[in-house]
VEXDREN-2710 file (C-alpha; in Angstrom, 1 decimal):
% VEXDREN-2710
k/r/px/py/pz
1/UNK/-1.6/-1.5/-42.4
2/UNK/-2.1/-1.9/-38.7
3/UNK/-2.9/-5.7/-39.1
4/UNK/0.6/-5.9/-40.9
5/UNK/2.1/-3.8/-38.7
6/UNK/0.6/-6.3/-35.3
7/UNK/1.8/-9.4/-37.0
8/UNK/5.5/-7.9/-37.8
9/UNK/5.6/-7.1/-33.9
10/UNK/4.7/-10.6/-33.3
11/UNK/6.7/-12.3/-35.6
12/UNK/9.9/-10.2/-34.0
13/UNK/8.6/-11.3/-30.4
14/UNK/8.5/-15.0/-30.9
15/UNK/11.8/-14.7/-33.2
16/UNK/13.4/-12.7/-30.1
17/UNK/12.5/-15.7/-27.7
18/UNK/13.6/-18.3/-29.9
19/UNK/17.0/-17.0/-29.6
20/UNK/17.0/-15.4/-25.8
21/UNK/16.0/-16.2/-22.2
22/UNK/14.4/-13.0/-20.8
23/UNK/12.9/-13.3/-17.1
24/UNK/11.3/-11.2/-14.9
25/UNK/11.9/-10.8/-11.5
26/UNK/11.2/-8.9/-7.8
27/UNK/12.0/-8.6/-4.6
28/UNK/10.3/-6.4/-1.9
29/UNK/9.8/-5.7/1.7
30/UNK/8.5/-3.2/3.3
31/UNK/8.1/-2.3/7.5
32/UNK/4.6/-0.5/8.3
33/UNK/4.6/0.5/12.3
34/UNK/1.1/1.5/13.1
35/UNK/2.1/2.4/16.7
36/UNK/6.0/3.5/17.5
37/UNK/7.4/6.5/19.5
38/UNK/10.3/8.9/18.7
39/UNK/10.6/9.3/22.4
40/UNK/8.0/12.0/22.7
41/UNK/5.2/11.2/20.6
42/UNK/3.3/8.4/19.4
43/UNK/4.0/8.1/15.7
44/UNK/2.5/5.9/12.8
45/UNK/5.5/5.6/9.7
46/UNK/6.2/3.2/6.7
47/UNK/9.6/2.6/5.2
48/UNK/11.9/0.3/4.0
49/UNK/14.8/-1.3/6.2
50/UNK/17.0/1.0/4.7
51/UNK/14.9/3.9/4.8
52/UNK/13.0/6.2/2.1
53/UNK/9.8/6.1/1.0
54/UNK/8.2/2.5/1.0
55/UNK/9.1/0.7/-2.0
56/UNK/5.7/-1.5/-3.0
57/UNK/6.2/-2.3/-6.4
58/UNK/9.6/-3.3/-8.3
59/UNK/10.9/-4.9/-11.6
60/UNK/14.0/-6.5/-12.8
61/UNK/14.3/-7.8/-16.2
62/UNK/17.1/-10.1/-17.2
63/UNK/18.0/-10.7/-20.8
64/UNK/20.9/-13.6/-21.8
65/UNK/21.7/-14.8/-25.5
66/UNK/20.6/-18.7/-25.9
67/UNK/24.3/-19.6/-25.9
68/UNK/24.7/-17.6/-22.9
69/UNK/27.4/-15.0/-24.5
70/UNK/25.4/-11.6/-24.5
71/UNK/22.8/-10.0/-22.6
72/UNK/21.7/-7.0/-20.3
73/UNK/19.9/-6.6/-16.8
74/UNK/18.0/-3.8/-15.8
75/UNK/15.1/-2.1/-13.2
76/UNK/12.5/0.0/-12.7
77/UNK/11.4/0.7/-9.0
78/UNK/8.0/2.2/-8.0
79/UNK/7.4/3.9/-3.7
80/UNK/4.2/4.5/-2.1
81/UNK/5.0/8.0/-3.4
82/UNK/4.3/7.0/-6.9
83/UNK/8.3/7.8/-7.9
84/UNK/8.7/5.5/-10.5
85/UNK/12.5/5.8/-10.4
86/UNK/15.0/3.1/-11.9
87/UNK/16.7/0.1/-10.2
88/UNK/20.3/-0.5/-8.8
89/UNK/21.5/-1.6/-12.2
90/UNK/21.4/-1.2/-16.2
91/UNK/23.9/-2.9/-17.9
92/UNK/24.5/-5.0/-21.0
93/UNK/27.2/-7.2/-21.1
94/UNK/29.2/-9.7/-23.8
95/UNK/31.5/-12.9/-23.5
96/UNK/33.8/-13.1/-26.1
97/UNK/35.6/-16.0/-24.7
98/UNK/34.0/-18.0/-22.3
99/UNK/36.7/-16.5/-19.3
100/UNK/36.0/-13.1/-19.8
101/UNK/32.9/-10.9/-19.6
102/UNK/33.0/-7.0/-20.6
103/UNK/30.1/-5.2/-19.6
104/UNK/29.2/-1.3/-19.8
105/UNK/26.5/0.2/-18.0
106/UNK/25.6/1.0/-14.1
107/UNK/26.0/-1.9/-11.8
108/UNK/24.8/-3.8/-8.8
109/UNK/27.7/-5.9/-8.8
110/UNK/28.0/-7.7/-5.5
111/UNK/30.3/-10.7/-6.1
112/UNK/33.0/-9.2/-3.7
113/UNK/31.0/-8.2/-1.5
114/UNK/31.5/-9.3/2.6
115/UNK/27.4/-10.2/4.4
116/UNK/26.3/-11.0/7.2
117/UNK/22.8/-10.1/7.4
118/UNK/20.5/-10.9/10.2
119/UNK/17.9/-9.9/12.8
120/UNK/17.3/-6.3/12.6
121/UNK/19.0/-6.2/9.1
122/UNK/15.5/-7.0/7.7
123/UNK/13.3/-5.4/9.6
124/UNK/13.6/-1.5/11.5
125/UNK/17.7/-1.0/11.1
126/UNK/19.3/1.1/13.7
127/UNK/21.1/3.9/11.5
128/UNK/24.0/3.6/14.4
129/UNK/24.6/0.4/15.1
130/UNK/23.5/-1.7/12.8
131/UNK/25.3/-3.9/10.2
132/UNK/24.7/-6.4/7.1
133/UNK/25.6/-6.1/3.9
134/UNK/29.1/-4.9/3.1
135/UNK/30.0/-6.3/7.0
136/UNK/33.8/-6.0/5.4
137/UNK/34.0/-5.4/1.6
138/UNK/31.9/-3.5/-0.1
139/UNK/29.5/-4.2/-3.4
140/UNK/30.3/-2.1/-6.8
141/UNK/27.5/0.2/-7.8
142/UNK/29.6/2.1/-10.0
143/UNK/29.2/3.4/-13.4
144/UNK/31.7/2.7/-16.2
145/UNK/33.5/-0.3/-18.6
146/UNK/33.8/-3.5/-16.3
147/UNK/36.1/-6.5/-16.7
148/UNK/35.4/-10.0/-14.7
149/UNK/37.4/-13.1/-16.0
150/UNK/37.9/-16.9/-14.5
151/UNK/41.0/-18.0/-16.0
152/UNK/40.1/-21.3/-13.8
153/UNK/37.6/-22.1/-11.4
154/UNK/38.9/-21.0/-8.2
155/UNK/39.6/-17.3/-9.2
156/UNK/37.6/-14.8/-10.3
157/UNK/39.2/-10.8/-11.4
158/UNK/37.1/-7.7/-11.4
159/UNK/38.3/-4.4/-12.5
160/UNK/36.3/-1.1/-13.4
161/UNK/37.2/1.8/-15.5
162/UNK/34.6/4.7/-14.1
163/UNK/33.0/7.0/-16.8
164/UNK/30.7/9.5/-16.7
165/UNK/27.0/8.5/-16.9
166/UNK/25.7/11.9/-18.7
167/UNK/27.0/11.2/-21.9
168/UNK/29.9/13.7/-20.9
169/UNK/33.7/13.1/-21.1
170/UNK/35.8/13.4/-17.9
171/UNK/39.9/13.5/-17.8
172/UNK/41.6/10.5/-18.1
173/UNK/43.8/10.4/-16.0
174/UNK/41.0/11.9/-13.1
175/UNK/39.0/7.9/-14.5
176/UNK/41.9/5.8/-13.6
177/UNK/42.8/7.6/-10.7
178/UNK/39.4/6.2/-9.5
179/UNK/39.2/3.0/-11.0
180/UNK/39.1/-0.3/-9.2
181/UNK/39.6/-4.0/-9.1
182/UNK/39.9/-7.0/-7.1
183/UNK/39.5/-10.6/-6.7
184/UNK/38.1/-13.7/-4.8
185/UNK/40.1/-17.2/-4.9
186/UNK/37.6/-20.0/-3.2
187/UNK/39.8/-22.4/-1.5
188/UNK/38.5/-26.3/-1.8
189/UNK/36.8/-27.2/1.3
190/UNK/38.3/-24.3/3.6
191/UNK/36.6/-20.8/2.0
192/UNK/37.6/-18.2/0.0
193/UNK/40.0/-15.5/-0.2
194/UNK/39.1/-11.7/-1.2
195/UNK/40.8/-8.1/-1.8
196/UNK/39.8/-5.3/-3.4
197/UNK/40.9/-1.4/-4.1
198/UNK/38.6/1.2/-4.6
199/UNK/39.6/4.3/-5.8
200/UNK/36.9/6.4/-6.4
201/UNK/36.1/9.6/-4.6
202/UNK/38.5/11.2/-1.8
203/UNK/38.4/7.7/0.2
204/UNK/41.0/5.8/-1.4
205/UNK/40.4/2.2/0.0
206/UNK/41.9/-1.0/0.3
207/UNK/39.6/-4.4/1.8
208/UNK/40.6/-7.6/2.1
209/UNK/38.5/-10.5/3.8
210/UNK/38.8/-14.4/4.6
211/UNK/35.7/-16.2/4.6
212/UNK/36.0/-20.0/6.3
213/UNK/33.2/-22.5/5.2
214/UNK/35.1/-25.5/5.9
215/UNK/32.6/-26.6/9.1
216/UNK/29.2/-27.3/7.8
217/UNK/26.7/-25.2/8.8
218/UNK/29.0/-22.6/10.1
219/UNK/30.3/-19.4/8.0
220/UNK/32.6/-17.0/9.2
221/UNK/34.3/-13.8/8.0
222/UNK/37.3/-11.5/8.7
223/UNK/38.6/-8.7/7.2
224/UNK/39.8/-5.3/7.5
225/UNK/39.2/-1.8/5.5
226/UNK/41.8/0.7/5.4
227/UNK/42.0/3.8/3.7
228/UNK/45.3/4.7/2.6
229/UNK/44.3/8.7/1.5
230/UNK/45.1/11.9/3.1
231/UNK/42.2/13.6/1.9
232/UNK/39.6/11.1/3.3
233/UNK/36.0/12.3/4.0
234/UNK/35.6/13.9/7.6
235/UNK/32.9/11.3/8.7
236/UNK/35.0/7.9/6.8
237/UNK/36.5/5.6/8.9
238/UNK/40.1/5.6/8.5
239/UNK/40.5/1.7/9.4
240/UNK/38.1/-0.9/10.4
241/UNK/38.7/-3.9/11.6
242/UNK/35.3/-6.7/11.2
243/UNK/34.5/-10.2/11.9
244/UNK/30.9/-12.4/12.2
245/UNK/29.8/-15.9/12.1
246/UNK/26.5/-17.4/11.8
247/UNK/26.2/-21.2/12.7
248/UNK/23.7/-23.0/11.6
249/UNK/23.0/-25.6/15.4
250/UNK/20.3/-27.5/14.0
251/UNK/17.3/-27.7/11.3
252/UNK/15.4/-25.3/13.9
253/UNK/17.9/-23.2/15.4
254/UNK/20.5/-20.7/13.8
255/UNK/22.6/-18.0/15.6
256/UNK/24.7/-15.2/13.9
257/UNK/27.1/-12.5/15.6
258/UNK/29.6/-9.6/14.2
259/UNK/31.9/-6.9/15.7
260/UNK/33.0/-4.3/13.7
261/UNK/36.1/-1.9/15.3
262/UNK/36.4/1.5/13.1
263/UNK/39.0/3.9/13.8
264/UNK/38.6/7.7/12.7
265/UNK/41.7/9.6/13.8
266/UNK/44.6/8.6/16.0
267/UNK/42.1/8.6/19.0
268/UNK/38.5/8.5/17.7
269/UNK/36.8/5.4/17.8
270/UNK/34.1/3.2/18.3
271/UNK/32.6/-0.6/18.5
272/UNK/29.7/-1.9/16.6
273/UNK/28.8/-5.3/18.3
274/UNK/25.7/-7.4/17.4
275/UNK/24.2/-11.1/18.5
276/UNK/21.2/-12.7/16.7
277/UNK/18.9/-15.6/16.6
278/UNK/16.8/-17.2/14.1
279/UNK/14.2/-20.5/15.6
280/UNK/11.7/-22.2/13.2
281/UNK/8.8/-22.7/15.9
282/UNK/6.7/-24.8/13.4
283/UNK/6.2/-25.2/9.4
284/UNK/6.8/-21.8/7.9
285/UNK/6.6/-20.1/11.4
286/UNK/9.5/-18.4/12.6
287/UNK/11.1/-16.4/15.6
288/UNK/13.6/-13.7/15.2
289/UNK/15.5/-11.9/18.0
290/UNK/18.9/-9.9/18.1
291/UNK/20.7/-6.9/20.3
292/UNK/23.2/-4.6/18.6
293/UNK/25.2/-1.8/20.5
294/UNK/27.5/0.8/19.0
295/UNK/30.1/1.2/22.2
296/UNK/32.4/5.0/21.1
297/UNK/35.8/4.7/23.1
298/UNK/36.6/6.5/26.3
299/UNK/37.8/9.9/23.6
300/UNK/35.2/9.7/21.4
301/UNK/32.4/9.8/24.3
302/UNK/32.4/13.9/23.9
303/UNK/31.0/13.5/20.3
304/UNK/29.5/10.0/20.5
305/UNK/28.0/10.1/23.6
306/UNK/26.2/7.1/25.3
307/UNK/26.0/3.9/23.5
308/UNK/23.2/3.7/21.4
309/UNK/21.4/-0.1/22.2
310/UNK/19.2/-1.8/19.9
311/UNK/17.2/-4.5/19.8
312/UNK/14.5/-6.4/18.1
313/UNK/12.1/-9.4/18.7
314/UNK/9.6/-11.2/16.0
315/UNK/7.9/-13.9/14.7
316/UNK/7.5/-14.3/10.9
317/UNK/5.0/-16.5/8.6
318/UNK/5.8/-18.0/5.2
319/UNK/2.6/-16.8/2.9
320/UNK/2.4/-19.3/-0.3
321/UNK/6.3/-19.8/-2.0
322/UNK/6.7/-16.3/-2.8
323/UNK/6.2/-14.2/0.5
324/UNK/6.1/-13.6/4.3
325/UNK/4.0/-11.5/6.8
326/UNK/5.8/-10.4/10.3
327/UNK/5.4/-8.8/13.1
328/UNK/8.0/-7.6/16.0
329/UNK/8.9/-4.7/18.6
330/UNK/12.2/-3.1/18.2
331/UNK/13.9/-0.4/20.4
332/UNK/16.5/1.8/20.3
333/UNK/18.2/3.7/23.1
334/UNK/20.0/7.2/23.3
335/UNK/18.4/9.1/20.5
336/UNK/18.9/6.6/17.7
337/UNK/17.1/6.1/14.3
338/UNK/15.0/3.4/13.2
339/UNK/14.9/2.5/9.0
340/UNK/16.5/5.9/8.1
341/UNK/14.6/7.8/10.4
342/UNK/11.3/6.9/9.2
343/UNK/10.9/6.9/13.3
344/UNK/13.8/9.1/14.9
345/UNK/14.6/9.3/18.3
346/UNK/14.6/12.6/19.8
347/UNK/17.7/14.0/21.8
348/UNK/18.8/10.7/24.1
349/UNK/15.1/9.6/24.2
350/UNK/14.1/5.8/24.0
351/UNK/12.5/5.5/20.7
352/UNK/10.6/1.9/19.8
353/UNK/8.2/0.7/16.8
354/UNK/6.0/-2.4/16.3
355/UNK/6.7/-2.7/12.5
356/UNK/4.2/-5.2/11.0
357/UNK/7.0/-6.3/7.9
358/UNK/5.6/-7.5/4.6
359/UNK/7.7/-9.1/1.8
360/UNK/7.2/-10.8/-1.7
361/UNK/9.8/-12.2/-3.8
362/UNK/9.1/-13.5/-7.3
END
């Protein structure tokens, strides 16, 4: 019976892959600062850039019907804590007409979504000044009923229905309230044009960002984030205003920049600025630098404070295809955090790490 039972599971395996793609993917990186200093003491920590406990293992696994109409993606994440927890997204999705995809799940959707990510974006972040992904609009990690369709080439439509993710029902009209949509239109040889409105929570929010490719080798963004809701979150920033280009000189030499101007009242404000550089010193050898600064205005110095300055130099080393080992010192003035506060500045101490960063990428 078991014999029977084996061969049936291995006649549905090879019948599955006849008929579907599934692959198997991961990326990771993790910091690991044997010698920093919050300012008073001399601390050892391991993180992520974003923070939380070091992610050293991860899995994505990717289904897609042979014709390419029906499939699901999913994660499962595993932290030097031994958490296994799951990944940004679990969703299965179906095209019943080439133009249009419906998909139902929890999503990692970043198609909208406004980066400029470099220097100090992959290694230590500063939790005050530093910025990267979602420089302008933001990614959807919702949960609920999505729509995407392509009626032509140059445009793409996304719109999302929330639900609850506990099996539970929630109010109607409390869903659509929150829902959300948007779209990009890619302009032939000049960039692309994106909006988006986000209704979910108290922060009702409207983005909307111009992206200009037309140079080769340069890329730069603008945009601005507004939200148009009374009831907006204390900490949210009632407008901001971003822009950044990165420009790529030569084969060696790359440099990146972004400003971001976020309002929070009628009077409260402050400036996150940011310059980078990338230099390929020899094959698969590579120096990184960058300075970021969060400036608050003149009336928002009495909550703010100083500026909090940070900034980062390295030198990274390709390791087969699939990896890199690195090695920098960052810094970070006036009490500031580095990756989440796995090394936290105390009061308006200087606070600095030599991260040793590790990543692998399959």
């Amino acid at each position: 019976m078991k014999k029977t039972l084996v061969a049936a599971a291995v006649v549905a395996a090879l019948a599955t892959s006849a008929f579907a793609e599934i692959t198997f993917g991961a990326w990771l990186r993790v910091l690991a600062a044997p010698v920093a200093s919050n300012g008073d003491d001399t601390v050892v920590a391991m993180s992520n850039s974003w923070g939380g406990s070091a992610r050293t293992a991860r899995l994505n696994v990717n289904a897609v019907a042979e014709d390419g109409n029906a499939g699901f993606a999913m994660g499962m994440y595993n932290s030097a804590a031994m958490d296994l927890t799951a990944g940004d997204e679990a969703q299965m999705w179906v095209k019943p007409v080439e133009q249009v995809k419906v998909s139902v799940g929890k999503y990692d959707n970043n198609t909208l979504r406004g980066d400029l990510c470099y220097g100090s974006w992959n290694w230590m972040r500063c939790g005050e000044n530093t910025t990267g992904e979602g420089l302008i609009m933001s990614g959807n990690g919702d949960t609920g009923l999505m729509v995407e369709v392509t009626p032509i080439d140059a445009l793409y439509i996304q719109a999302l229905v929330p639900f609850a993710n506990d099996g539970t029902s929630v109010l109607a009209e409390d869903a659509y309230k929150a829902a959300r949509g948007g779209f990009a239109y890619t302009i032939d040889g000049i960039g692309k044009l994106k909006a988006q409105y986000i209704g979910k929570g108290d922060d009702k929010t409207v983005e909307a960002e111009f992206d200009l490719t037309a140079v080769d080798g340069l890329y730069v963004c603008a945009g601005v984030v507004a939200n148009i809701w009374d009831d907006a979150a204390p900490d949210a920033a009632t407008t901001k205003i971003a822009v950044g280009a990165s420009y790529q000189i030569n084969d060696a030499l790359k440099v990146s920049a972004s400003g971001v101007y976020q309002m929070y009242d009628d009077v409260d404000a402050d400036i996150v600025v940011g310059a980078g550089v990338d230099y390929a010193l020899a094959d698969g050898l590579n120096a990184v630098a960058d300075v970021r600064a969060l400036i608050p205005t003149e009336d928002y110095e009495d909550e703010k404070g100083d500026p909090t300055v940070s900034f980062m130099v390295g030198l990274q080393k390709n390791v087969s295809s699939n990896g890199y080992i690195g090695v920098a010192f960052q810094g970070v003035t006036n009490g500031g955090t580095l990756s989440g506060g796995a090394v936290d500045g105390t009061e308006d101490n200087f606070a600095w790490a030599i991260p040793v960063a590790v990543s692998v990428y399959f």
